[in-house]
C-alpha positions as CSV (number, residue, x, y, z in Angstrom):
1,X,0.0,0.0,0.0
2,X,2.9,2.7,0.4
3,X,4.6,1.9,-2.5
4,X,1.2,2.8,-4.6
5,X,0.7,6.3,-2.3
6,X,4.2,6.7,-3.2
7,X,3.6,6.3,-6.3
8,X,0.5,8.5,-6.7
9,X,2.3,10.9,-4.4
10,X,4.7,11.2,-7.4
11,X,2.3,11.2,-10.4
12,X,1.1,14.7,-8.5
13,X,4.4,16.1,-8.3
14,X,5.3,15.4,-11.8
15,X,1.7,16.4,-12.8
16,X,2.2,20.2,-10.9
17,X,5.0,20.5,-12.3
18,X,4.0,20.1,-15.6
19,X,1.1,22.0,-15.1
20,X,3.5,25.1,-14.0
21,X,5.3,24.6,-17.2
22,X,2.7,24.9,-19.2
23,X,2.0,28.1,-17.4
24,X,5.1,29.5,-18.0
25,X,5.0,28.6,-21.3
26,X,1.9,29.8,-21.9
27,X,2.9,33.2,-20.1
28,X,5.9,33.3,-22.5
29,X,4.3,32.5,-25.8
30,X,1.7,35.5,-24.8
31,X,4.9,38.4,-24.2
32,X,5.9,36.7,-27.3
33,X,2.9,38.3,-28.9
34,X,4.5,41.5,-27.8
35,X,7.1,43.9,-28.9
36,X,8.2,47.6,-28.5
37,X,8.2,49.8,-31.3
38,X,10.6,52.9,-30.5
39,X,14.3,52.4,-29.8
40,X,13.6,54.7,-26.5
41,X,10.6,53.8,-24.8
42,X,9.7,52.1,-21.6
43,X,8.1,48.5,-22.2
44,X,5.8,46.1,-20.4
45,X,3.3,44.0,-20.8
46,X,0.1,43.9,-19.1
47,X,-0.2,41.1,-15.9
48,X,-3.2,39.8,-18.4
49,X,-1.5,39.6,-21.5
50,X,-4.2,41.8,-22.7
51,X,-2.2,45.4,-23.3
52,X,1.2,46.7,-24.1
53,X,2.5,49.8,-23.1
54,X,5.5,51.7,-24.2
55,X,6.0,55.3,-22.5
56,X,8.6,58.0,-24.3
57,X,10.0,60.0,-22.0
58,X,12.6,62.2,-23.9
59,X,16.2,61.9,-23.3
60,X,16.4,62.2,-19.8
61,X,14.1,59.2,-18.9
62,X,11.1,59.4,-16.0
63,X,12.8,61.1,-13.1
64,X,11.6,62.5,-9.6
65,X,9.4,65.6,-9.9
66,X,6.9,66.2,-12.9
67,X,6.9,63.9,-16.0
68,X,5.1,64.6,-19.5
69,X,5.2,61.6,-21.1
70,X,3.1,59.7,-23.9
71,X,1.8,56.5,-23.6
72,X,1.2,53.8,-26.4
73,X,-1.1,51.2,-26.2
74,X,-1.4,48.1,-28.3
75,X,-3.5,44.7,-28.1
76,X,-2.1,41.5,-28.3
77,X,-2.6,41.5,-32.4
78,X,-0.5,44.8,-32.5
79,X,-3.5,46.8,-33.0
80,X,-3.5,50.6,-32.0
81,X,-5.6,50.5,-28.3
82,X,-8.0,53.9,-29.1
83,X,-10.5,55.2,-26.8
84,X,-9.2,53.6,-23.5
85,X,-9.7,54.7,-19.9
86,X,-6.1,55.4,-18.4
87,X,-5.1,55.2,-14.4
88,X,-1.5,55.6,-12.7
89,X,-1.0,55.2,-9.7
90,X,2.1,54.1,-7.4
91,X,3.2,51.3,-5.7
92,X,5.4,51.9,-2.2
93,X,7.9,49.6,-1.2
94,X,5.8,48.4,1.5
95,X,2.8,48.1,-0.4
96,X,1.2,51.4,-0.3
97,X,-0.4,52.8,-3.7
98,X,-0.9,56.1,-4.0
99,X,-3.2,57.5,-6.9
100,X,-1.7,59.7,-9.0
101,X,-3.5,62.7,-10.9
102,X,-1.7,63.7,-14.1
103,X,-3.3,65.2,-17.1
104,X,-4.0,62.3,-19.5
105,X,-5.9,63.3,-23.3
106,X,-5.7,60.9,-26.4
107,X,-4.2,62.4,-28.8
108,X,-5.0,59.7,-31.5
109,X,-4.4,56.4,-32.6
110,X,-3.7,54.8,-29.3
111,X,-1.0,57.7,-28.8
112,X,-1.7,59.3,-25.3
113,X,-1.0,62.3,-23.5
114,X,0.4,62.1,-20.2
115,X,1.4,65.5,-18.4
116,X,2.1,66.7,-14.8
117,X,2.9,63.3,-13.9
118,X,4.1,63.3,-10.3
119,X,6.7,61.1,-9.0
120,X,7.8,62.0,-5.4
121,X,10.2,58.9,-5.5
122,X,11.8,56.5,-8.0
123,X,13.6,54.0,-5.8
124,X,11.3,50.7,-4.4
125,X,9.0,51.9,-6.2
126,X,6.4,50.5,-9.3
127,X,4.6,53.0,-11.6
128,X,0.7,51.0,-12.2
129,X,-0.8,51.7,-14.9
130,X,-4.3,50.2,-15.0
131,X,-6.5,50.6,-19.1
132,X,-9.5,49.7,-19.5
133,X,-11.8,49.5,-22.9
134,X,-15.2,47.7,-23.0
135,X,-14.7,44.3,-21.6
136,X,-10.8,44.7,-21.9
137,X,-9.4,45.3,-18.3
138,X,-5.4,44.7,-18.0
139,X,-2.5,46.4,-15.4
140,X,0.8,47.5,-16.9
141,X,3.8,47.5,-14.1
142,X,7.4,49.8,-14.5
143,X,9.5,49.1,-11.8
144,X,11.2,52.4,-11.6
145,X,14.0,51.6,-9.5
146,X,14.8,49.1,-12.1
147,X,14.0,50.3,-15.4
148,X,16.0,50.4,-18.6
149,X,14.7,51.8,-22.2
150,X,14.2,49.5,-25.3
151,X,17.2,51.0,-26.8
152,X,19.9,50.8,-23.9
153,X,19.0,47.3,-22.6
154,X,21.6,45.6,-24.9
155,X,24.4,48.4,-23.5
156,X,23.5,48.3,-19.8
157,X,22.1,51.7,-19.4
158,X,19.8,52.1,-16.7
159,X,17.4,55.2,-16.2
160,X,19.5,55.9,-13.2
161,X,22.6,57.0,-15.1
162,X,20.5,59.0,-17.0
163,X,20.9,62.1,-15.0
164,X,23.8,64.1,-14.8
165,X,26.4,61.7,-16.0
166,X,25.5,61.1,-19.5
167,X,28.7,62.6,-21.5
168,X,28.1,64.3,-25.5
169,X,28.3,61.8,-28.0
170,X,31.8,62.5,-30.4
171,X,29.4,61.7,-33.1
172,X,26.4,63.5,-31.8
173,X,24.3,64.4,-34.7
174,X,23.3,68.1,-35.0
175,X,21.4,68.3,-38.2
176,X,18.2,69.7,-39.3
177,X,17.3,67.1,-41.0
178,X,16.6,63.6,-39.9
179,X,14.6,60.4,-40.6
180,X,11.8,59.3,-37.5
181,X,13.0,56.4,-35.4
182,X,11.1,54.0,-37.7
183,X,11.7,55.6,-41.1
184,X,8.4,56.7,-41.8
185,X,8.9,60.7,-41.6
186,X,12.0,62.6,-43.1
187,X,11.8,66.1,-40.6
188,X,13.3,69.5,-40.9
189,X,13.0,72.8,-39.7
190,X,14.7,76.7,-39.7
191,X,14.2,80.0,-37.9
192,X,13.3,82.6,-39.4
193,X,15.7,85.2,-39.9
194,X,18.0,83.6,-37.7
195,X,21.3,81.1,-38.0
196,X,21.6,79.8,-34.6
197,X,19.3,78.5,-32.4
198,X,18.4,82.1,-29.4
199,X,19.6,81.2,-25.8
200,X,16.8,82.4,-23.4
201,X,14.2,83.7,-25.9
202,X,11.0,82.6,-27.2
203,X,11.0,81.9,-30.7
204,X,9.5,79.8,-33.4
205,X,10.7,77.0,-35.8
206,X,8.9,76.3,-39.2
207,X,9.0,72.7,-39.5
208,X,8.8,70.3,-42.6
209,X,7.6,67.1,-42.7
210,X,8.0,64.7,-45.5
211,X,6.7,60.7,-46.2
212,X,10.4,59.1,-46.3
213,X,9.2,57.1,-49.0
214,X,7.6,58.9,-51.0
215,X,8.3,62.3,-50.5
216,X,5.0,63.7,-50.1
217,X,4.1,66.3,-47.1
218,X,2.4,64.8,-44.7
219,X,-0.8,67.0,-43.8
220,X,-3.0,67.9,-40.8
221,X,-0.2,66.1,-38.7
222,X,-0.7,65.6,-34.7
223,X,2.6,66.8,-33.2
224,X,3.6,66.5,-29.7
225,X,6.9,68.5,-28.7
226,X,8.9,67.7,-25.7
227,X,12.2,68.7,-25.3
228,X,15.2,68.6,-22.2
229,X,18.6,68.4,-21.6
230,X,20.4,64.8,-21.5
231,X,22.6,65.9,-18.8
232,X,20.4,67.7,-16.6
233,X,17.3,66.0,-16.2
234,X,14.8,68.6,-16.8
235,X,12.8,69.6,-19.6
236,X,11.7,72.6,-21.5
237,X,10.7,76.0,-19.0
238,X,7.2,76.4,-21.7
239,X,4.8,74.5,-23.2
240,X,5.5,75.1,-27.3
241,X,2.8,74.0,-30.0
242,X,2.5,72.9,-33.6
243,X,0.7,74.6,-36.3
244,X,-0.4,73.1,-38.9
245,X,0.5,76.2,-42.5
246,X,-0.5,73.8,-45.0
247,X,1.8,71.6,-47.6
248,X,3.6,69.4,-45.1
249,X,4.7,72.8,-43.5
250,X,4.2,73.9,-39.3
251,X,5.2,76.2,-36.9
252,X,6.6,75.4,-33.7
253,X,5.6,78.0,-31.0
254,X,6.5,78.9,-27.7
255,X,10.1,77.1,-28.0
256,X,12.7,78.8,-25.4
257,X,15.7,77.3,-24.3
258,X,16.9,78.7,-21.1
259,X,20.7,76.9,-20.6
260,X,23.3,77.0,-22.3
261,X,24.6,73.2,-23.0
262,X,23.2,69.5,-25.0
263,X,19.1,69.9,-25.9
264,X,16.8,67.6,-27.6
265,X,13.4,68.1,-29.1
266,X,11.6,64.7,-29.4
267,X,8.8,65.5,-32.1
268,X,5.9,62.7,-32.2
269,X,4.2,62.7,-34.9
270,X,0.7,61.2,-35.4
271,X,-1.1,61.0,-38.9
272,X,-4.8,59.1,-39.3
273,X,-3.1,56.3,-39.9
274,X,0.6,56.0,-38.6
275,X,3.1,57.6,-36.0
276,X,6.7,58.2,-35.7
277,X,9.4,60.1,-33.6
278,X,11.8,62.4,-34.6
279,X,14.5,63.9,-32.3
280,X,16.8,66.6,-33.2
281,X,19.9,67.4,-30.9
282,X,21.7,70.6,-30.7
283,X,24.5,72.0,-28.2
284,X,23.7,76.2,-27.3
285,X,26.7,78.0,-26.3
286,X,26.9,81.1,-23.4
């Protein structure tokens, strides 16, 4: 009789295990499903395998303080996620969740606005974000303590050297004219009546954007400008806008650069049917 509860005993171990397998397999093949579509962005997969999220945060990554950020959403089919209901709150080290309160508009094809986005602390703790749409309910964790961007996993950069340490490239590219992160928009812009870039001032840039393959002007764009300094950690000191002049022309308003040193301006750029990033670098002198 104990040699066939033995036996059973271990027909129910193997049988668990298996069964976990499968569940791990199963939890793999569905982040399978998954993948990240800017070389910058924060990615993570919903605990349901329902929802991805990616979240571009500019070139100084989420810090402490205030965050604009825009969030991407796609379904397990890599369909745009459009006209969901958006929650962040955080997750303390010993459990605590705080809701947070930022700004949040959907700007169009599952591209969403995200402003005033309140961090008080990044270490021990996990930013939630919780989407729901119709029946679809799924929650989207980013351990901030512990995060790394798309692009920077394979070199070991870590949002925490992010700020203040991150040296100029040798090869940093300054032009005024560049190709989006995923090829789809060739961008350029000038100032009017001006060479350089003004230290301090408000100003305006008229901005032209192209289909890379086809060379059309893309029309009626969405844009959405954020712009800060790699080795600072802050952002821009106004709140510019894009508008639309007509034949894949627009003008940038509100810009103002307020220190002297390395800038970027992330554009992202949202037609009816597609969206890209483009980011232009430049280095202002005293």
């Amino acid at each position: 009789m104990k040699r066939y509860l033995l036996l059973a005993l271990a027909l129910l171990l193997l049988a668990g295990c298996a069964g976990m397998q499968r569940d791990a397999d199963r939890d793999a093949d569905c982040r399978d499903a998954f993948s990240p579509h800017y070389e910058d962005s924060y990615f993570a997969v919903g605990e349901s395998c329902e929802i991805s999220a990616e979240l571009l945060a500019g070139a100084t990554g989420i810090r402490k303080g205030s965050n604009d950020l825009q969030a991407i959403l796609h379904n397990r089919m890599d369909q745009d996620v459009t006209g969901a209901s958006l929650a962040f709150s955080l997750l303390g080290p010993e459990g605590k969740q705080k809701e947070l309160a930022p700004e949040i508009r959907e700007e169009r094809g599952g591209l969403y606005s995200v402003n005033n986005l309140q961090l008080p602390a990044l270490e021990g703790r996990t930013l939630v974000l919780k989407v729901e749409r119709n029946t679809v309910k799924d929650r989207v964790l980013f351990d901030l303590g512990d995060m790394s961007r798309t692009g920077e996993a394979e070199v070991g950069h870590t949002h925490e050297v992010m700020h203040d340490m991150r040296e100029i490239p040798d090869d940093l590219d300054t032009s005024r004219k560049v190709t989006s992160q995923k090829g789809r928009f060739t961008v350029s812009y000038s100032i009017k009546d001006r060479e350089e870039i003004p230290l301090g001032d408000f100003h305006s840039w008229k901005l032209h954007i192209e289909e890379t393959r086809t060379g059309d002007p893309v029309n009626r764009a969405l844009i959405v400008i954020n712009g800060d300094m790699p080795r600072h950690g802050h952002g821009l000191p106004s709140n510019p806008e894009a508008a639309f002049l007509g034949n894949g022309n627009y003008r940038l308003d509100g810009l103002k650069f307020h220190m002297p040193g390395w800038w970027q301006l992330a554009l992202t750029i949202s037609t009816a049917n597609e969206y890209d990033r483009a980011v232009f670098n430049f280095i202002l002198d005293q």
